[in-house]
N, C-alpha and C positions, 0 to 999 in steps of 0.2 A: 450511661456510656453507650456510644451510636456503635451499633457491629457493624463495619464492612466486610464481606465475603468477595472476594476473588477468586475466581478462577480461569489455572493459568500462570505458568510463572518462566515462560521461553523469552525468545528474543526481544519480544517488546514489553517482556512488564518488568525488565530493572529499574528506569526512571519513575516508572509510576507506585512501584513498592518504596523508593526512595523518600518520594513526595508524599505516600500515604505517614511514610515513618513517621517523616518531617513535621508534619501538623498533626499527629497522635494525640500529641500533647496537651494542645491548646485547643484542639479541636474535640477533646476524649473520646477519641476512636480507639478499637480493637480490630485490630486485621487478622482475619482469618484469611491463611491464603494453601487454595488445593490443589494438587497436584500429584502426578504418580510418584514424582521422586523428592520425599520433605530434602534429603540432603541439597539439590537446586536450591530449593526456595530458600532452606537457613543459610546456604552461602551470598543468599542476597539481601536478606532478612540480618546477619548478623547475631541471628535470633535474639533481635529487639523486645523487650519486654512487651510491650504491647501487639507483637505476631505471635500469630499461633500457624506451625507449619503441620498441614495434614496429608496424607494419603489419600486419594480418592478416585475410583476408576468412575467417571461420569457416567458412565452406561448404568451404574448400580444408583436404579432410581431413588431405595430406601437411603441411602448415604447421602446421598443429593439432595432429598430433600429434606433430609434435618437439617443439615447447613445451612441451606436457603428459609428457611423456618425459624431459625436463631440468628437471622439478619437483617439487620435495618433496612440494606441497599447491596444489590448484587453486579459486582464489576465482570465479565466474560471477556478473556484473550483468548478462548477455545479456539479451534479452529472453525467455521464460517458454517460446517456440515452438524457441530455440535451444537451450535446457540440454541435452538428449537426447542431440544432437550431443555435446555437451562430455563428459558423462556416460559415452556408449560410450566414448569413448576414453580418459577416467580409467579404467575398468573394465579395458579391455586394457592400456593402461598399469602397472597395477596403484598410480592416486595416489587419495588422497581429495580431494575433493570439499565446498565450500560454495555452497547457496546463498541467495536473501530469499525465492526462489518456493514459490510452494505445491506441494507432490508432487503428481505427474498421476499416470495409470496404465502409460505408459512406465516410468515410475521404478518403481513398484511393480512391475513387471513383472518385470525384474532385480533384485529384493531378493534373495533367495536365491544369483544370484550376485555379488553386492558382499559378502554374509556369509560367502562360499566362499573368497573371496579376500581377507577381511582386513580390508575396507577400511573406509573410513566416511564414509558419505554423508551432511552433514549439511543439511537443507534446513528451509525457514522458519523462516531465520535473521535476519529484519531487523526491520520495525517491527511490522506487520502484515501475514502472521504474523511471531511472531517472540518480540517483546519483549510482545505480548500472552501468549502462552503461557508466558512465563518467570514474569510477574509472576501470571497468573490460577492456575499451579501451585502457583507458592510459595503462595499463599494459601490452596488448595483442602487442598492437603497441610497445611499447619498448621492450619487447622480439624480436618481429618480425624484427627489424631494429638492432638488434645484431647478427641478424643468425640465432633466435631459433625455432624452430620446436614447437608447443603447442600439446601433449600427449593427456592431460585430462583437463577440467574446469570444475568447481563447482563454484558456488556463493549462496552463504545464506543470506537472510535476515528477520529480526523480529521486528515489534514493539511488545514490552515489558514491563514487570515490572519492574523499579529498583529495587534492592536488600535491600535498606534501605524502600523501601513501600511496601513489597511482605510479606502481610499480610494474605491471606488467600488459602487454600488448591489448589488451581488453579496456583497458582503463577502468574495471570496475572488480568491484570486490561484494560478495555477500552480506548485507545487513539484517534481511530479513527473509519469509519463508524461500526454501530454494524452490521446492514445489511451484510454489508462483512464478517464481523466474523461467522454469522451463515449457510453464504452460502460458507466459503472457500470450496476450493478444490469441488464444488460440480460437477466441468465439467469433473473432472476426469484430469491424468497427462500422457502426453509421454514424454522421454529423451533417451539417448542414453549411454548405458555402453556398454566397450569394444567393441563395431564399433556395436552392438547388439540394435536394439533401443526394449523399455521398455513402456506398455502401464497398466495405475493401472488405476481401475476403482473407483468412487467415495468411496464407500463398503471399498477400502483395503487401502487408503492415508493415515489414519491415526494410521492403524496398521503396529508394528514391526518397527517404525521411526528409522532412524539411530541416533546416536547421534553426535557431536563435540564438544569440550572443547574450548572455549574461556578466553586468560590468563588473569585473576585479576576479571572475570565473571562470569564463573561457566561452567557447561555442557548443553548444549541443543539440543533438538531432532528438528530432521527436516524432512519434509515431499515436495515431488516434487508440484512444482508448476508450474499447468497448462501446457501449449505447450512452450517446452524447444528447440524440433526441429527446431520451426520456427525462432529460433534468430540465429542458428546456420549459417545462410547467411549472416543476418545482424552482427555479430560478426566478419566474414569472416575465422572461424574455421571448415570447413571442416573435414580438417585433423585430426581433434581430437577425438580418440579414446572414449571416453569419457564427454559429455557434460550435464549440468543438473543445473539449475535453483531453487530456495526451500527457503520454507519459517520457520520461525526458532519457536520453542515454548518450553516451559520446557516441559519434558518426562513426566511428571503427566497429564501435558493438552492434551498430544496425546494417552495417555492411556483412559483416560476419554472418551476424545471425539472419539474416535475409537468405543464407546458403544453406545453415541448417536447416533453416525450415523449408526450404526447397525440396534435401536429399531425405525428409522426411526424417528426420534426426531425435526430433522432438513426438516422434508419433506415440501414443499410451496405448495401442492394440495393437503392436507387430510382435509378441513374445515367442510366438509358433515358426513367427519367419526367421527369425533370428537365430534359434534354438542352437543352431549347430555353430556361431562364433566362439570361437574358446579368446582369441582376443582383442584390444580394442581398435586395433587394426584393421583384422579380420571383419572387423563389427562394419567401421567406417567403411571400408572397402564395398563391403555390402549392400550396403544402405545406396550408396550410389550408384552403385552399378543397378541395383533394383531400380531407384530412381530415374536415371538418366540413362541405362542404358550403355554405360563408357566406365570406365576408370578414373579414377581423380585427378589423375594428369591430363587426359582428355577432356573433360569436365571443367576443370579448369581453365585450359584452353582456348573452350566455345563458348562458355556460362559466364566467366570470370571474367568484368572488364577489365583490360590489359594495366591500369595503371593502379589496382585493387589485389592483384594474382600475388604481387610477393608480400603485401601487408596480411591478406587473407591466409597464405602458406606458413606466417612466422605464427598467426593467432591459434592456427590449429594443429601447427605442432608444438606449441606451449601446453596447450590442454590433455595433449600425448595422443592425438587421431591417429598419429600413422604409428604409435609404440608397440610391440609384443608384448606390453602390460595385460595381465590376465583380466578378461570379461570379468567385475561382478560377481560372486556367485548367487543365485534364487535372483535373478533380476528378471521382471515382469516385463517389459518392455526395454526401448529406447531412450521411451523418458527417464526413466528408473535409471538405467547405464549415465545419460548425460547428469543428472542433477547429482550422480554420486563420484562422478568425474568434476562438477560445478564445484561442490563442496569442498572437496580436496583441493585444488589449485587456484580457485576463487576467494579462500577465507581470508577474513578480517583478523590478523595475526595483534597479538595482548597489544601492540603498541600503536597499530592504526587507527586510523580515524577514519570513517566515512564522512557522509555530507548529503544534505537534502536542499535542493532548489525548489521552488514553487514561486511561477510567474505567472502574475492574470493579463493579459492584453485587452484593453475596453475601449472601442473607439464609440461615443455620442455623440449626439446634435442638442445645442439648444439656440433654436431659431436659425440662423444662417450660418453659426459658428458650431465647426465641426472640430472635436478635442481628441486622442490617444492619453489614456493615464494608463500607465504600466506598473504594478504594483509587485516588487520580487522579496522574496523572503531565502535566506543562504544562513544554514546552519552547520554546525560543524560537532563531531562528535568527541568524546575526549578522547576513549578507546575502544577495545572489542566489544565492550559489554556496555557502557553508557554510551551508546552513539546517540547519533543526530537522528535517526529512526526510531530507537526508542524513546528519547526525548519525547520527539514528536507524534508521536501515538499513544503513549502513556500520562503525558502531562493533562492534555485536552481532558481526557477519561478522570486520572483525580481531582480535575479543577473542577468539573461538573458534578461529582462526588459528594464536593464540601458545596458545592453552591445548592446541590439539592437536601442534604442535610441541613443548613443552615437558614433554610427554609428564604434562598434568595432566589430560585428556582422553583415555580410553583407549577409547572405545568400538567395534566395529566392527557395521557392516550400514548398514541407510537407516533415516535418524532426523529427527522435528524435538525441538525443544529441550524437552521436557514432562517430564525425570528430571531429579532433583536433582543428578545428575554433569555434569549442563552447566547449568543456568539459575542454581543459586548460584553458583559461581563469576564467570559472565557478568556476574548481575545487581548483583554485589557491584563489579565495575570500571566494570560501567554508574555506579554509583550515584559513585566516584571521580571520573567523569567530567560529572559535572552532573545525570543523569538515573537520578532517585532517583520514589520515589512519597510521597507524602503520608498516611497511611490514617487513616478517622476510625469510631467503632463507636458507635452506639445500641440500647437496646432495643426491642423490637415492640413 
């Protein structure tokens, strides 16, 4: 019997504890799955005969690594700061390794010893990265093997709100970490237009977003995401005029929060400045007038284009900015205040559904004849807990699971999913699984 070990059992490992369940069977897996709180995991486990739900504080390296030492294959939903941990001790272990994160330079650091040893580290394996790279390969590579020259690439993606739960002035709801929601974009983004590379500073990611139309969805603005240059090798697009990575949101949320991050709203070091708001009011009031200088009426005013002022006024009294609701208490900053104000008024309530977009835009040349094939992918979640976020970050992770037990994945070293010996296969059980893409092609 093959052990899987998981660790991690939040917002995105319901579908993929599902899928583990699923193929138990027939697959003769055991899931181990750990976590600080077994009651989480058996409410999602069902406590299936074939899980086993454990306690486990990662930090406690003895604990850690007997788990990972009585495992065939180690799956990690940790969060992004933990993998490393988990990582050394697959490495000594001598187990492979999944995960959705993006590879740091810890990970790269031990390439050469995970290739020494056999192993196979497979990482941004889930939505984005993930299932963006599975699909923008596939498509790079089948141009490439027709003759085609790639011009321009664009890809978008967004977790979202469904259109039948997009209830309130934001048009978006929580699906996954809020932490990231209030630190998007905070690193700042570079990309590359017209062979011209493009560098935006935290300050301007969320102002002036372009827009796209997605058919039978709606329109959404989008905004560059992060370091778009560095994939441009890993894609092996060069050539392309053109390249640029981004994350998707309705044009109200990028106007809104274009403001926040103006009045510093979102800042993770002003706890000292703050100190003396008792409420959320108090807080806002604050922040702007430190910021700008003015009052929020004035602010407003001068900052706020005129025909944005009263959609911008209804969004941030939804969220309760101008309420005598109490600050918080033990809150470290700004960010800390907004993501626990996010939480509250942004959830994904038992009967909603979110929804994930991802659109590749690919304009080529072969010979004289210039093509656009747009390739979009719109999923949809059932409810709070099996959403279209989790789907899509947990599905990827257990289909490469069983494709590397089953010994249809044979790879070793540290990898994400960009060769056709993992993304076909994946993307062929993704598409089994509901989450297929669309693609439609015109001429220039």
């Amino acid at each position: 019997m093959k052990q899987i070990l998981l660790f991690g059992a939040g917002k995105s490992s319901t579908c993929l504890i599902d899928y583990l369940v699923q193929n138990a069977g027939t697959e003769n897996w055991h899931i181990t799955i750990a976590d600080v709180n077994t009651a989480i995991i058996e409410a999602k486990t069902n406590k299936a005969v074939c899980t086993t739900a454990v306690a486990v504080d990662i930090n406690n390296a003895t604990a850690r690594e007997a788990y990972i030492a009585s495992s065939d294959i180690v799956i990690s939903l940790m969060p992004p700061s933990l993998h490393f941990l988990i990582a050394q001790s697959c490495l000594s272990a001598g187990k492979d390794l999944l995960t959705a994160s993006y590879v740091d330079e810890q990970l790269t650091g031990i390439a050469d010893e995970i290739e020494k040893k056999g192993l196979l580290f497979l990482c941004e394996m889930g939505l984005d990265p993930g299932i963006d790279h599975m699909s923008a390969m596939q498509m790079i590579d089948g141009i490439k093997a027709k003759g085609g020259t790639i011009t321009s690439f664009k890809s978008h993606c967004g977790g979202l709100v469904a259109p039948e739960s997009d209830d309130n002035p934001w048009h978006y709801k929580i699906s996954w970490n809020p932490r990231n929601v209030v630190l998007a974009g905070s690193a700042g983004a570079v990309y590359k237009v017209w062979d011209e590379e493009e560098e935006v500073a935290y300050e301007d990611i969320f102002s002036e977003c372009a827009e796209i139309e997605v058919e039978g969805t709606g329109s959404f603005a989008w905004y560059p995401n992060r370091d778009s240059l560095s994939y441009i090798p890993v894609y092996k697009l060069e050539e392309a005029a053109t390249f640029i990575r981004t994350t998707l949101r309705h044009p109200a949320f990028c106007r809104a929060w274009a403001i926040l991050v103006d009045i510093e709203m979102t800042s993770n070091d002003d706890g000292e400045v703050i100190s003396n708001c008792k409420t959320i009011a108090e807080w806002f009031n604050h922040k702007v007038t430190r910021a700008a200088g003015m009052d929020w009426e004035a602010f407003k005013m001068t900052s706020v284009k005129e025909e944005d002022q009263k959609e911008i006024t209804e969004m941030f009294s939804w969220l309760g900015l101008f309420s005598d609701k109490q600050v918080p208490e033990n809150h470290s900053s700004s960010a800390v205040i907004l993501q626990q104000i996010l939480e509250e008024k942004l959830v994904l309530l038992p009967h909603d559904k979110d929804m994930v977009v991802m659109v590749h835009e690919i304009d080529y040349a072969i010979g004289e004849d210039e093509t656009t094939l747009v390739s979009s992918l719109v999923v949809k979640g059932l409810d709070n807990l099996r959403t279209a976020m989790a789907k899509t970050v947990g599905l990827p992770l257990g289909i490469a699971a069983k494709l590397i037990l089953n010994g249809t994945i044979q790879l070793t070293g540290l990898h994400i999913p960009i060769i056709k010996e993992i993304y076909n296969p994946v993307l062929a059980e993704l598409q089994q699984n509901g989450i297929s893409f669309t693609e439609t092609e015109e001429a220039l």
